[in-house]
C-alpha positions as CSV (number, residue, x, y, z in Angstrom):
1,X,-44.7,-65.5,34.0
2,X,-47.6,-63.9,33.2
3,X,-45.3,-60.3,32.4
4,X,-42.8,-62.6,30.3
5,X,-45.7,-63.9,27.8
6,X,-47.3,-60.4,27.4
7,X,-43.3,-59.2,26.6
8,X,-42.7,-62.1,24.2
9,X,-46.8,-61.2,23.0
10,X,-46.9,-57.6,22.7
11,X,-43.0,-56.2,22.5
12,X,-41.9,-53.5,25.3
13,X,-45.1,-51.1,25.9
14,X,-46.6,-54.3,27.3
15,X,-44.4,-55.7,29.3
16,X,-44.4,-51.9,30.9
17,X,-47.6,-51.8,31.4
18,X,-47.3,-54.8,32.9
19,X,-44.5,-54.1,35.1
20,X,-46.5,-51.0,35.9
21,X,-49.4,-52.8,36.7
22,X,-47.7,-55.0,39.1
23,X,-47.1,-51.5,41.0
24,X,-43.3,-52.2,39.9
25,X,-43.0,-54.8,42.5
26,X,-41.8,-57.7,40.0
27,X,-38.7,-59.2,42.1
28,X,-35.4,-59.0,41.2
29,X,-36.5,-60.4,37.8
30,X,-38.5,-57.0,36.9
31,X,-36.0,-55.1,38.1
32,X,-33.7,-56.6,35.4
33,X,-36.4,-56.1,32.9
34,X,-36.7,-52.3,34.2
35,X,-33.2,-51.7,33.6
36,X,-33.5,-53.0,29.8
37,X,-36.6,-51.0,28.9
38,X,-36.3,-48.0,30.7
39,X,-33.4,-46.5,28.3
40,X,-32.5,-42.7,28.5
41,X,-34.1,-40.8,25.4
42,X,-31.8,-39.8,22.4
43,X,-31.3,-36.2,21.7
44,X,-32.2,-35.3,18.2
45,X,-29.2,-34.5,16.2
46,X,-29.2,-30.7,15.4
47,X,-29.7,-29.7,12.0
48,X,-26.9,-27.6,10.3
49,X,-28.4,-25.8,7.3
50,X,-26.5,-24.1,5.0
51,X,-23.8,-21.5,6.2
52,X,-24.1,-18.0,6.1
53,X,-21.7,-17.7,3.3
54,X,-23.6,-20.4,1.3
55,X,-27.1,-18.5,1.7
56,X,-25.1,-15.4,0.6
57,X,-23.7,-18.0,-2.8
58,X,-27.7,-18.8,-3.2
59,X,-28.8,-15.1,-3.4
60,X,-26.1,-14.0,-5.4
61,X,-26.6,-16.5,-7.8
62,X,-30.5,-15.7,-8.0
63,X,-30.0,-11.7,-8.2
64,X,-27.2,-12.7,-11.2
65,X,-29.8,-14.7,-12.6
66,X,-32.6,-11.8,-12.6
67,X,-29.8,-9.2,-13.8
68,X,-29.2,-11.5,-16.8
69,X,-32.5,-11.6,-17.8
70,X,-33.4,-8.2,-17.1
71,X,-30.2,-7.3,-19.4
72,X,-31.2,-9.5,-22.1
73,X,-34.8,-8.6,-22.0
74,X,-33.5,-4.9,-22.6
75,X,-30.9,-5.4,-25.0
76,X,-33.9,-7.2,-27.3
77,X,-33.6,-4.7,-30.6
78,X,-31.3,-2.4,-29.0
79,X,-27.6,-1.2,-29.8
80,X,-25.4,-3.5,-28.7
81,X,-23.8,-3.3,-25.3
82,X,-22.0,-4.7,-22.1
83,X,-21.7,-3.7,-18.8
84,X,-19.5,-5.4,-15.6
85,X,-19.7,-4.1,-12.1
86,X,-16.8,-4.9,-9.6
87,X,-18.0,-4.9,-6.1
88,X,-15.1,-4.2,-4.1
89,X,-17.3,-5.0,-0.5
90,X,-17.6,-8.5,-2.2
91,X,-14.9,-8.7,-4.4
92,X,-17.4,-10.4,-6.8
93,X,-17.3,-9.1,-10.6
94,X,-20.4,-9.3,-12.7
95,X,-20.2,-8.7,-16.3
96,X,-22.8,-8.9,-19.3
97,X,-20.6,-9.9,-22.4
98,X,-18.3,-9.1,-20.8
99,X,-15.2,-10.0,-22.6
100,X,-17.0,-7.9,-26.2
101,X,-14.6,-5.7,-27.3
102,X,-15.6,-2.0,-28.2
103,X,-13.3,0.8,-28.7
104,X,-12.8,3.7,-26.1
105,X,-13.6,6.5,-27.6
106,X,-12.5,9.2,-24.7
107,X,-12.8,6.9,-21.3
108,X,-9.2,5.8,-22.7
109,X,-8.3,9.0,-21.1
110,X,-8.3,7.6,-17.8
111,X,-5.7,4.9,-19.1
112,X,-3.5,7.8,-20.3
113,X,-4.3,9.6,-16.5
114,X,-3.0,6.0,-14.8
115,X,-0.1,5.9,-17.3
116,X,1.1,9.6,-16.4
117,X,1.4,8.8,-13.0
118,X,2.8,5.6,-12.9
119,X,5.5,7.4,-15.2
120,X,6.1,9.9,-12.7
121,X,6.3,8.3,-10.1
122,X,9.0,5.8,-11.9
123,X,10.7,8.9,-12.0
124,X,10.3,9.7,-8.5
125,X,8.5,13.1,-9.1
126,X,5.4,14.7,-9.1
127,X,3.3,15.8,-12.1
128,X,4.5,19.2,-13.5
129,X,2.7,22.2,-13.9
130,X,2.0,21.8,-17.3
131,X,1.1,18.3,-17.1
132,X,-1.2,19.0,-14.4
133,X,-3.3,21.8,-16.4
134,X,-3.3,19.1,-19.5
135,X,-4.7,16.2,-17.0
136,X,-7.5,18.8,-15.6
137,X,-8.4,19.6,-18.9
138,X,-8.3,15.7,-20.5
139,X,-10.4,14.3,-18.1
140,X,-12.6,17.2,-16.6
141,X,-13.5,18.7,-19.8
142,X,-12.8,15.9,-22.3
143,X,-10.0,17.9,-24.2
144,X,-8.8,16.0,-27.1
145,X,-5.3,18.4,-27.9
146,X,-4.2,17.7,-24.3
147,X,-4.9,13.9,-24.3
148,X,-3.0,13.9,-27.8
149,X,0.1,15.7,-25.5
150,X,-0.2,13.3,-22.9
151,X,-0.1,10.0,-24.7
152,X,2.8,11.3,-26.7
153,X,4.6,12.0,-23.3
154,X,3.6,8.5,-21.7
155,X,5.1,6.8,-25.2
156,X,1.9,6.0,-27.5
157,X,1.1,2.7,-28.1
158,X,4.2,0.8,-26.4
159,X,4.6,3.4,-23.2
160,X,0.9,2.6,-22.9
161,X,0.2,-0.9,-23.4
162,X,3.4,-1.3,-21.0
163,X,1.4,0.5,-18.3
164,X,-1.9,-1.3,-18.9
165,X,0.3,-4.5,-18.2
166,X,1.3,-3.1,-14.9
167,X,-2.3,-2.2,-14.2
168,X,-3.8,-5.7,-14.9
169,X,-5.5,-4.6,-18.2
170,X,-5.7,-8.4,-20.6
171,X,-7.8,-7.5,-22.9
172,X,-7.0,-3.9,-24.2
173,X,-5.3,-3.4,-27.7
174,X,-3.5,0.5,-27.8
175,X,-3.9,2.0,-31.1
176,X,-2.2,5.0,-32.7
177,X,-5.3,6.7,-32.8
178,X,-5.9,6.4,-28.9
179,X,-9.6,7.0,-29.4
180,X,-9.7,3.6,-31.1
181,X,-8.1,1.7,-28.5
182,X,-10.4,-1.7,-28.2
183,X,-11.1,-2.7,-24.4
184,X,-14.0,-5.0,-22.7
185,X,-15.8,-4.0,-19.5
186,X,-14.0,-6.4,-17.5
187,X,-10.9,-4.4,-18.0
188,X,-12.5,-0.8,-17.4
189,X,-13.6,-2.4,-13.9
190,X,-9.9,-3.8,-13.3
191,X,-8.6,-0.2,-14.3
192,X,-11.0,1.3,-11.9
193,X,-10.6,-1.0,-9.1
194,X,-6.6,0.7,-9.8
195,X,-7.7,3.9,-8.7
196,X,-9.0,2.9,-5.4
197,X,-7.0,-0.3,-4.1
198,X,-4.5,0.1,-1.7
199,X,-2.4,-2.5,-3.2
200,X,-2.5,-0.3,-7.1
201,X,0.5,0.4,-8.0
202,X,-0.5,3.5,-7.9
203,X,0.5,5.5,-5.1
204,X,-2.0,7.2,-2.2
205,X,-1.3,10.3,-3.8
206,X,-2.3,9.6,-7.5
207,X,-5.0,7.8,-6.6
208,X,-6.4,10.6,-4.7
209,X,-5.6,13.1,-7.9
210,X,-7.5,10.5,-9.8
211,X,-10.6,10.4,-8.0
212,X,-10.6,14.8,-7.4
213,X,-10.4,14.7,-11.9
214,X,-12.9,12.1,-12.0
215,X,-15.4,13.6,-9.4
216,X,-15.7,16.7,-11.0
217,X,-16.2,16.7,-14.5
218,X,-17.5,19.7,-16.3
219,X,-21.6,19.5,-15.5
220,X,-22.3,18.6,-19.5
221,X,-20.4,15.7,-18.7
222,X,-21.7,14.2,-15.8
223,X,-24.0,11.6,-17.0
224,X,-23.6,7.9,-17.4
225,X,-22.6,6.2,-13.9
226,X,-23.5,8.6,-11.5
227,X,-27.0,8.5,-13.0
228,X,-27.0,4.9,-11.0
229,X,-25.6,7.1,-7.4
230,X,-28.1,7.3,-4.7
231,X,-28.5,10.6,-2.8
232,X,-25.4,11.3,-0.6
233,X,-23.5,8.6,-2.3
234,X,-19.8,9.7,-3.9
235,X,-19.9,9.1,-8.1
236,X,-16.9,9.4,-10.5
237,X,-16.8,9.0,-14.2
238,X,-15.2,9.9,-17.4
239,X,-17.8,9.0,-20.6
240,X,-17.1,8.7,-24.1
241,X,-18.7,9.4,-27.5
242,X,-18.2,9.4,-31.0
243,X,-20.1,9.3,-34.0
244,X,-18.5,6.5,-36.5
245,X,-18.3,6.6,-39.5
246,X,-17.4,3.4,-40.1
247,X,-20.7,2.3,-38.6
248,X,-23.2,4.5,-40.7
249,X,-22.2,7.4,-38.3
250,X,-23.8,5.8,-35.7
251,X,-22.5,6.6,-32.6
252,X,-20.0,5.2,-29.6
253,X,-21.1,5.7,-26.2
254,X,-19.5,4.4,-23.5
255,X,-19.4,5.3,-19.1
256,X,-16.7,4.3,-16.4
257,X,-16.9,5.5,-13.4
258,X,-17.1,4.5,-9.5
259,X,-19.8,4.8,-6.8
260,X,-19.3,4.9,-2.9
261,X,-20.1,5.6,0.5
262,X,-20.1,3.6,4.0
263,X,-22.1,0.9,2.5
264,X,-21.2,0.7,-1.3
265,X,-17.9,0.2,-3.3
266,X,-18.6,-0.2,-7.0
267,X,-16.8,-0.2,-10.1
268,X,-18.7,0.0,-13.1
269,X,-18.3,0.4,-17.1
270,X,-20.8,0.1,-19.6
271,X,-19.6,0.1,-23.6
272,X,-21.8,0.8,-26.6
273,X,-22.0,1.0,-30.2
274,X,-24.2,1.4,-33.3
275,X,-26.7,4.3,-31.4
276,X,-28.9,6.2,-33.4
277,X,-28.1,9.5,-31.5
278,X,-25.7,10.5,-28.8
279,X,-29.0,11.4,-26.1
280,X,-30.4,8.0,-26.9
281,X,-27.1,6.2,-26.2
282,X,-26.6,8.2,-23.0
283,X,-29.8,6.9,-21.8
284,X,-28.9,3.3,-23.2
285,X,-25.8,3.2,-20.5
286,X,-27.4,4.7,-17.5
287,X,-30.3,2.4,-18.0
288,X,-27.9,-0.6,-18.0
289,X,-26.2,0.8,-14.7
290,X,-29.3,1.4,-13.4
291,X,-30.7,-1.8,-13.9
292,X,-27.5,-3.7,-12.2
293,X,-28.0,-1.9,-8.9
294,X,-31.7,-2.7,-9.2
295,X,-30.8,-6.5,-9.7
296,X,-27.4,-6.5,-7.3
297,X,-29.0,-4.5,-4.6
298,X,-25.0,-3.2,-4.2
């Protein structure tokens, strides 16, 4: 009785302290209280957290959100610009105004390059002779006669805007004048992504032609992207310049090019207009690329 009152009392601690008191030796009636009271502990339930491709979402989204201001923080009285960076390890794109247009200026050439051998190898051939010395000479060394040759042989504007189609371009407009074609960055990426998938349209074998034209550009020329290339890493580019004047003769200064090794698989174009001087617009896009591997850590 006197267990039963200090239960009703004081709740279950004291009824087992008073069952413990008694040395346990309540009767069958403490036994049954035993049994109630003494219940096996609850494990906690396990916490989940968020999964490993969630914490990656959270990073991501913080290093976008540093890149964005770092761009805009730049751009503050500057020529106007964009960049976008495919990550093919990722298969995330980031782009900075990214859907601006600009015009080409030379890194159309690399859309003429794609267009040449997609139309050879509709034809079931490989390049010629000839068209192989005007390719070497269009994208290693910039030539301007042997781009004007090529684009007439891949069908100006309508052979050309049929191949951007093919190649997933959106937002390009072809003009007559190819060095006035009007593209965005997301577009330069999706191009360059085409020279490296497996899935391109473009075959092994042109993609591989690609990439040896792109990789060694004559020495003047090899600024822009690979200025972003860390040592032992694999750059291509193609750049583009030219002084407007429609813009005050201000100038057009633009970089596409790619980026790899074990660890990294980028795609990356930066466009610009309105620079006061071709060396200041160089340094304009490499700074850009520069800053988006700072900010991506790609």
């Amino acid at each position: 009785m006197t267990v039963a009152a200090l239960g009703i009392l004081g709740g279950s601690v004291l009824v087992a302290k008073g069952l413990l008191a008694d040395g346990g030796t309540g009767g069958s009636g403490g036994g049954a209280l035993a049994g109630v009271f003494q219940e096996e502990p609850k494990a906690s339930p396990t916490p989940t957290g968020p999964t490993p491709e969630e914490l990656a979402a959270i990073e991501r989204a913080k290093r976008v959100k540093a890149l964005d201001a770092a761009l805009k923080k730049y751009a503050s009285g500057r020529p106007e610009f964009s960049v976008a960076v495919l990550d093919r390890k990722t298969g995330e794109t980031y782009a900075y105004r990214g859907d601006e247009k600009y015009e080409t200026a030379s890194v159309v050439k690399v859309q003429v390059l794609a267009c040449l051998l997609l139309t050879a190898q509709d034809d079931d051939r490989k390049l010629t002779g000839s068209e192989k010395a005007l390719a070497d000479k269009m994208i290693r060394f910039s030539d301007n006669d042997a781009t004007t040759s090529l684009y007439g042989k891949v069908g100006r504007i309508n052979g050309l805007t049929a191949c951007n189609k093919r190649l997933g371009l959106t937002q390009t407009k072809v003009s007559s004048s190819w060095g006035l074609t009007r593209t965005t960055v997301k577009d330069q990426v999706t191009l360059l992504s085409q020279l490296v998938d497996e899935k391109s349209e473009l075959s092994e074998t042109s993609r591989e032609y690609a990439n040896k034209l792109m990789s060694t550009v004559a020495p003047d020329q090899d600024w822009g992207v690979p200025a972003a290339a860390e040592d032992g890493e694999d750059a291509t580019v193609k750049n583009g310049w030219l002084q407007r004047s429609t813009e005050s003769n201000l100038w057009i200064i633009n970089t596409v090019g790619q980026i790899t090794d074990a660890d990294t698989d980028v795609s990356i174009a930066v466009l610009s207009h309105t620079n006061q001087t071709m060396p200041s617009g160089q340094n304009l896009v490499e700074k850009v690329a520069k800053l988006t591997r700072t900010h991506l850590k790609y």
